[in-house]
C-alpha positions as CSV (number, residue, x, y, z in Angstrom):
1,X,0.0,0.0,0.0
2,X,1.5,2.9,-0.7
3,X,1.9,5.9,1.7
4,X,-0.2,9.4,0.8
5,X,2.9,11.3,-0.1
6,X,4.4,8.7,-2.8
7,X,0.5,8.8,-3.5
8,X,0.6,12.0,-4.4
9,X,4.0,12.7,-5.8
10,X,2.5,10.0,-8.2
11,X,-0.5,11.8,-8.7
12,X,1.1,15.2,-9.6
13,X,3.6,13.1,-12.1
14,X,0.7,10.9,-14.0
15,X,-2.2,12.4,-16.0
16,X,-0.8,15.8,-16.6
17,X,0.1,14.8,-20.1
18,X,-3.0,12.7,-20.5
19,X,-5.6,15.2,-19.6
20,X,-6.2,17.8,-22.5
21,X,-10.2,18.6,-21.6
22,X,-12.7,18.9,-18.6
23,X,-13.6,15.0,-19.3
24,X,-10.7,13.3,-19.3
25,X,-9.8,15.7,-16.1
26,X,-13.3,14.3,-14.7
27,X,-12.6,11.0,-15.6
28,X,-9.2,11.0,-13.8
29,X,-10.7,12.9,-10.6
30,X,-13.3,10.2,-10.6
31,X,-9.9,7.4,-10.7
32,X,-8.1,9.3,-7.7
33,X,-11.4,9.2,-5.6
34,X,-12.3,5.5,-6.3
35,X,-8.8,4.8,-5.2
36,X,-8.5,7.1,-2.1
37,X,-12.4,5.8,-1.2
38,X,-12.4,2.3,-2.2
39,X,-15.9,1.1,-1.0
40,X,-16.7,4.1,0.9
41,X,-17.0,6.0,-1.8
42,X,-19.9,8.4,-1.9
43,X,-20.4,9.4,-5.3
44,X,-22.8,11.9,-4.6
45,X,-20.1,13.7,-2.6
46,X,-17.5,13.0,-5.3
47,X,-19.2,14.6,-8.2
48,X,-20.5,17.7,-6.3
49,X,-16.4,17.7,-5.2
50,X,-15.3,17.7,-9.1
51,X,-17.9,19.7,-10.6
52,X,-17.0,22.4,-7.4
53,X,-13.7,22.6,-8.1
54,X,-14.5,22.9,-12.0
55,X,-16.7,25.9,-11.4
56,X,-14.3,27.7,-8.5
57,X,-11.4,27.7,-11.4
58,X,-13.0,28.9,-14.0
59,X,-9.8,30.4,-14.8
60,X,-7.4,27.4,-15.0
61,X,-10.0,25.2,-17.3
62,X,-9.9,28.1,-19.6
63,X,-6.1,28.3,-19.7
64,X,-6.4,24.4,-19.7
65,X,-4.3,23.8,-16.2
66,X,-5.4,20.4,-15.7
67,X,-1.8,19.5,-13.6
68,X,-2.8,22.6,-11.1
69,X,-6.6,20.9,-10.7
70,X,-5.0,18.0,-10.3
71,X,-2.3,19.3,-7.6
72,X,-5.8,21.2,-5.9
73,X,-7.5,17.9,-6.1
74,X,-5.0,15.8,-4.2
75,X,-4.4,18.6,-1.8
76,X,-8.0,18.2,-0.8
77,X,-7.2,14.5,0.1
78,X,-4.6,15.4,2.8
79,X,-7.2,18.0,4.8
């Protein structure tokens, strides 16, 4: 099992490349939660999550800055 820092280190390193729209960036949100959650999981919770930080950083999906999303995302994981 790997520890949350490697987990994110990992995180900020994969799917920056990969992630060129708001779909694929939802997709992989969607990954990192099923993987932090397993079973406990609450989608409801996840998608309000995404689609929240989508809308709060309207700026950086405009400027298409899917690696800072993703850095935001996992930071939320930590808290």
């Amino acid at each position: 099992m790997k520890n949350l820092k490697d987990f994110i280190i990992e995180s900020l390193n994969e799917g920056k490349e990969s992630i060129k729209d708001e779909k694929s960036f939802k997709a992989a949100a969607e990954a990192k939660f099923k993987e932090v959650f397993g079973d406990e999981l609450d989608e409801d919770k996840m998608k309000k999550t995404i689609d929240g930080l989508l809308k709060d950083n309207k700026d950086l999906v405009e400027k298409g800055e899917w690696g800072e999303l993703i850095g935001m995302l996992n930071a939320s994981f930590t808290q």
